[in-house]
C-alpha positions as CSV (number, residue, x, y, z in Angstrom):
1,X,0.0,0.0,0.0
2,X,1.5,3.4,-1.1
3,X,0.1,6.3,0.6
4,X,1.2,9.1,-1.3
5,X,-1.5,7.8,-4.1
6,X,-4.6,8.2,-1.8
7,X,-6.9,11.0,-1.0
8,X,-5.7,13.5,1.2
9,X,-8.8,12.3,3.6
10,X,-8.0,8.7,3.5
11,X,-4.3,9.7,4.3
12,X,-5.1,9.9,8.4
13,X,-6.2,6.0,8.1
14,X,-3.5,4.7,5.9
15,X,-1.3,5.9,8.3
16,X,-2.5,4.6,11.3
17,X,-3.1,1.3,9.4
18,X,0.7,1.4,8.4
19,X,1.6,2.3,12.0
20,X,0.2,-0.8,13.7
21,X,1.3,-3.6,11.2
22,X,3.4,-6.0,12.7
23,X,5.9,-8.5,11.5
24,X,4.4,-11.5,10.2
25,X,5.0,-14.9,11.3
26,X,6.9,-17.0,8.3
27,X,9.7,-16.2,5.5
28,X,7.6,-13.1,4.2
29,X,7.4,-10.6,7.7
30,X,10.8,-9.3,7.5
31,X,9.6,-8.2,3.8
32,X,6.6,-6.3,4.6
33,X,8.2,-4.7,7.4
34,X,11.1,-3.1,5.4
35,X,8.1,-2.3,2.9
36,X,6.0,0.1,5.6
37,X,9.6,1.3,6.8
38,X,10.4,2.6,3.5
39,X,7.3,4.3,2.9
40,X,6.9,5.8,6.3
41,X,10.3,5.9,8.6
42,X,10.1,5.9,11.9
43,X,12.8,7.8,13.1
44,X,12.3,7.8,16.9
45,X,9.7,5.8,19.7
46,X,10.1,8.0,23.0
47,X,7.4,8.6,25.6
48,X,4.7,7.2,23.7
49,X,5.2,9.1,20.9
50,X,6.3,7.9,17.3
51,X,8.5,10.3,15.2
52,X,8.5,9.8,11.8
53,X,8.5,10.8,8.1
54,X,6.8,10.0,4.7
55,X,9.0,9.0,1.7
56,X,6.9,11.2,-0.5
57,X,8.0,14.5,0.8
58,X,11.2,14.9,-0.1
59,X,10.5,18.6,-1.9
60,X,9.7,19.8,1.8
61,X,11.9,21.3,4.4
62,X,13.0,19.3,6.9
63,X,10.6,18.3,9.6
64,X,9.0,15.6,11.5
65,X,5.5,14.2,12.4
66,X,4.3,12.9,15.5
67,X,1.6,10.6,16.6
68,X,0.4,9.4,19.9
69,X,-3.1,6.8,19.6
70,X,-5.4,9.3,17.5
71,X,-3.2,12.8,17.8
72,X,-1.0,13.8,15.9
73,X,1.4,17.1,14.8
74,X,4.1,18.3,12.4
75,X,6.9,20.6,13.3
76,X,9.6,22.2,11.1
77,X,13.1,20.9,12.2
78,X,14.9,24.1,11.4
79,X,14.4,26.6,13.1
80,X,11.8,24.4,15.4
81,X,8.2,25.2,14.8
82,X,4.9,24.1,15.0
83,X,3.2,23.1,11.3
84,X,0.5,21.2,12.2
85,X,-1.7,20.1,15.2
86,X,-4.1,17.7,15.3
87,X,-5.1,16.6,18.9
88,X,-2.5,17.9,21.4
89,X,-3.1,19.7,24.2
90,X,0.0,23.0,24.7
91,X,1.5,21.4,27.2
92,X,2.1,18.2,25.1
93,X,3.1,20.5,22.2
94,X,6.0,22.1,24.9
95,X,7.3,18.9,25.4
96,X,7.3,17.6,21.9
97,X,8.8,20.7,21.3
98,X,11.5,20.2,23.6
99,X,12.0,16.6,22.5
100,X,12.8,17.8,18.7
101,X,15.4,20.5,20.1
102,X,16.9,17.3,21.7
103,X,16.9,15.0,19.0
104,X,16.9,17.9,16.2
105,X,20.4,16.6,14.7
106,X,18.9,12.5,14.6
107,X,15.8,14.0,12.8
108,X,17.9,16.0,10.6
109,X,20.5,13.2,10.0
110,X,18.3,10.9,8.9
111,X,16.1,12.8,6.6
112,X,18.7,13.4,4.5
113,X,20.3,9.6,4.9
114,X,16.6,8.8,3.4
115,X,16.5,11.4,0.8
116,X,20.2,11.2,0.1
117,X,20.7,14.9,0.4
């Protein structure tokens, strides 16, 4: 399943779909899971949260999405800013805020590792 070719309304659930697949059992699981990986990388797991990136967006500025169960947000890596919100309450933006100062040269690093930059 590719992502970039679906509705921008039908995006949300394609991602959560992708999010929750798990390896499956047999010689094929490893396959699939480099499959989702490559379309959406997840960069980081830390407090619950799930940074990450979608292989279609390389014409973009460097950033990173975030998703906790049904929120979700995007920030710009450099300089730090909020894009998007979906969910999150100001507090949790703080400290996602805080967490992408503190990982800001991973995020950064492997954007362009993915995008060959």
């Amino acid at each position: 399943m590719k992502c970039s070719v679906l509705p921008r309304h039908a995006l949300r659930s394609c991602r959560n779909s992708l999010s929750k697949v798990r390896p499956l059992q047999g010689p094929y699981g490893h396959r699939l899971v480099r499959l989702v990986d490559s379309i959406v990388p997840t960069v980081l797991r830390v407090g619950g949260y799930r940074f990450f990136f979608f292989s279609n967006e390389r014409e973009e500025p460097v950033h990173i999405h975030v998703e906790q169960g049904e929120r979700y947000a995007k920030f710009w890596v450099e300089p730090i800013s909020l894009a998007r919100n979906s969910g999150f309450r100001s507090g949790e933006l703080r400290e996602l805020h805080r967490l992408i100062d503190t990982h800001r040269r991973l995020f950064s690093e492997k954007w362009n590792e993915h995008f060959s930059r």
